[in-house]
N, C-alpha and C positions, 0 to 999 in steps of 0.2 A: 486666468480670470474667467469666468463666467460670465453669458453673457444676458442682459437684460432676460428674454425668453427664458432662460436656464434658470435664472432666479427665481422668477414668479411660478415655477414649475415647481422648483424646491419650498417655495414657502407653503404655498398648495399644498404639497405632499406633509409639511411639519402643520400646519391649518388649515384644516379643509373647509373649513366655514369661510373663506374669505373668497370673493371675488376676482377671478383675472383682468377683467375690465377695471376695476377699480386698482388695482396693485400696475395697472399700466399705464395708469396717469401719472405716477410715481417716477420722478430719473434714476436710473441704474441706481449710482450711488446715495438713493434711499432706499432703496429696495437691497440691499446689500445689506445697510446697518441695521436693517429691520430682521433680516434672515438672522444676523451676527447675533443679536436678542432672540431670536427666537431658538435659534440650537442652543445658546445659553438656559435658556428655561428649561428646555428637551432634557437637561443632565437628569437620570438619575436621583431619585433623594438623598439616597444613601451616598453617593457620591456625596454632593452638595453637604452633608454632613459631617463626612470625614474633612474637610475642609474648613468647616467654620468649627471645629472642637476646639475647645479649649478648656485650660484648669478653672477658670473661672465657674463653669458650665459643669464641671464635674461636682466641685464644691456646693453648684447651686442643688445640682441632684442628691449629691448623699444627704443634705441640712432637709432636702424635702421628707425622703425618704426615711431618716433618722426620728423625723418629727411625726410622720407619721404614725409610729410603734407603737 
């Protein structure tokens, strides 16, 4: 586990616009669910893509694409 310090060190590193003083008013265990959110965003798009595909989303593209012609 990491410690309070080691957090706001990483979140800093994934947001650098943010504040250490401010992220230190925070307890451990908000400052942890916050990092957890914030490496979630950090994915990759293309990751995050391959993940939410579906045949629905295929369907919607050819019927675009088709109608385009």
């Amino acid at each position: 586990m990491m410690t309070k310090s080691d957090t706001i060190l990483e979140i800093m590193r994934i947001n650098p616009a943010v504040n250490s003083a401010f992220l230190a008013e925070f307890a451990a265990d908000q400052l942890s669910e916050y990092l957890h959110r914030l490496r979630g965003l950090s994915v990759p798009k293309s990751s995050q893509g391959a993940v939410n595909f579906s045949r629905s989303s295929m369907r919607h593209s050819a019927g675009v694409t088709a109608g385009a012609a």
